[in-house]
C-alpha positions as CSV (number, residue, x, y, z in Angstrom):
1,X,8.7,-23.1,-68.1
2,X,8.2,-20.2,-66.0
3,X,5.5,-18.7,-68.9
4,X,3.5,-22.0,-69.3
5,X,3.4,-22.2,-65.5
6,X,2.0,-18.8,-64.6
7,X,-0.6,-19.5,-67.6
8,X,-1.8,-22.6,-66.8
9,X,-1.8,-22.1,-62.9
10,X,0.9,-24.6,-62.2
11,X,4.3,-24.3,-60.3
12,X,7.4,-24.6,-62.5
13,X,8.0,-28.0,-61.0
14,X,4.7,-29.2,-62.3
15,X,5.3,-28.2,-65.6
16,X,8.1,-30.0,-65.5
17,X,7.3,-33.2,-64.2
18,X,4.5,-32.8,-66.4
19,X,7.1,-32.3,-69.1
20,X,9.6,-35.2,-68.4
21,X,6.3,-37.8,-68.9
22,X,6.7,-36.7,-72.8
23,X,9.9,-38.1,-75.2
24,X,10.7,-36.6,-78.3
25,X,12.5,-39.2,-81.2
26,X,13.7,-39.2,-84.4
27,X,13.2,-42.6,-85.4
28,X,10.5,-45.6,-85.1
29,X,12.3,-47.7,-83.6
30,X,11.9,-45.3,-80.2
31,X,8.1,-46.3,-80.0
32,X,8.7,-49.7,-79.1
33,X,7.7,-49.3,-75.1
34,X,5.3,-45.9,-75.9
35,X,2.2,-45.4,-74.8
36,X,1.6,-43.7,-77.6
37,X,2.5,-42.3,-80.7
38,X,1.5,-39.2,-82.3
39,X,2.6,-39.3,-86.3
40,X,2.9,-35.8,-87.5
41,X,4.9,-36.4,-90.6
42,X,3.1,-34.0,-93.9
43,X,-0.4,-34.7,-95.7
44,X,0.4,-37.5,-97.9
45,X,-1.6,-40.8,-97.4
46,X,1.0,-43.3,-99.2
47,X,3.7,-41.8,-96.1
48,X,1.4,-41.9,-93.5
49,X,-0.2,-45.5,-94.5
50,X,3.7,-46.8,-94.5
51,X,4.4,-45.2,-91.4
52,X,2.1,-47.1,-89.2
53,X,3.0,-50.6,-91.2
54,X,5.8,-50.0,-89.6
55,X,4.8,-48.9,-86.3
56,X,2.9,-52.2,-86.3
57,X,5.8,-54.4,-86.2
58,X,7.3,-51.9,-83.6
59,X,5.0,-50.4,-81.0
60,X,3.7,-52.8,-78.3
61,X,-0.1,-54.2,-78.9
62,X,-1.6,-51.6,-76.0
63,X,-0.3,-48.4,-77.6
64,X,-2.0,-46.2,-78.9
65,X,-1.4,-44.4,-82.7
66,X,-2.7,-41.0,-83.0
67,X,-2.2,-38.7,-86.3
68,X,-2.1,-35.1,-86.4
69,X,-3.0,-34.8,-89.9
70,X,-6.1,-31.9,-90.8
71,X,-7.0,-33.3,-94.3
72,X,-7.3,-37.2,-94.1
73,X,-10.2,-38.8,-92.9
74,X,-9.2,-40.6,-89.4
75,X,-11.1,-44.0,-90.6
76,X,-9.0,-43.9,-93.7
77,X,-6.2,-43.6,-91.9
78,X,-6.7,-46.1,-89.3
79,X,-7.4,-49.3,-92.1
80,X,-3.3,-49.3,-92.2
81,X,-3.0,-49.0,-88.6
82,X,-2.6,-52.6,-86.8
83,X,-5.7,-52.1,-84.5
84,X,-8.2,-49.7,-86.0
85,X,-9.6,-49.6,-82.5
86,X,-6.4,-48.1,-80.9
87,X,-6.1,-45.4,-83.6
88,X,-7.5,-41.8,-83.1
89,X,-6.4,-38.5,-84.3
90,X,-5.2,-35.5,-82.6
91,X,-5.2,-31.6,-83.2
92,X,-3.3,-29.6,-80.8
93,X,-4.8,-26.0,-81.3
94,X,-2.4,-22.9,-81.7
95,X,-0.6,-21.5,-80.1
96,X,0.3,-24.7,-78.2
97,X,1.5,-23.3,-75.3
98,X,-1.4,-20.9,-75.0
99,X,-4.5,-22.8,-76.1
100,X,-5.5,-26.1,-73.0
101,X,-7.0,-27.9,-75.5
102,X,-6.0,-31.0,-77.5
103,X,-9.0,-32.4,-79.8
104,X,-9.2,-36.1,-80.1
105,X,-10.9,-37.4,-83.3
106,X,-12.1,-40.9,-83.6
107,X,-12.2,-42.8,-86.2
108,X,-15.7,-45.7,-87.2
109,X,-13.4,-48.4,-85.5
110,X,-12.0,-46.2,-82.1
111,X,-12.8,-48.2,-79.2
112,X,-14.6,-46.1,-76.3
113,X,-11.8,-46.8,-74.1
């Protein structure tokens, strides 16, 4: 904490607070009250596609999907998503706890809100 805090300006007890507002899973069945979910599983659409069938039947209608895949188009990835309009994809730039950006890409079908 004490690195990410003198980079990014904040006191150590920012970084954390900011810190205990993200939960890691292993598991789908831990999205069920997310916000959102970021998938980050490797480049291969059948997985992916399957993944967020599932997610549909788990996650609450309001959450967000997100997909931190570099080589699938975002639109293609959203048709197996249960509401194209939630879905948008993400690309944290390296190294993470260097670089203050996060890139959101949306999809034909990605609602402006």
């Amino acid at each position: 904490y004490e690195n990410t805090a003198k980079r990014g300006g904040l006191s150590e007890a920012d970084v954390e607070k900011r810190m205990n507002l993200i939960t890691g899973a292993v598991g789908l069945e831990a999205a069920k009250d997310a916000d959102m979910v970021i998938e980050a599983v490797f480049e291969e659409m059948g997985l992916k596609k399957e993944i967020f069938g599932k997610l549909d039947k788990i996650t609450r209608k309001g959450a967000i999907l997100a997909t931190n895949t570099s080589s699938i188009p975002i639109t293609r990835l959203a048709q197996a998503a249960p509401d194209a309009a939630r879905f948008i994809g993400v690309h944290f730039f390296n190294p993470v706890p260097v670089m203050g950006l996060v890139e959101l890409i949306r999809g034909l079908a990605t609602s402006d809100e």
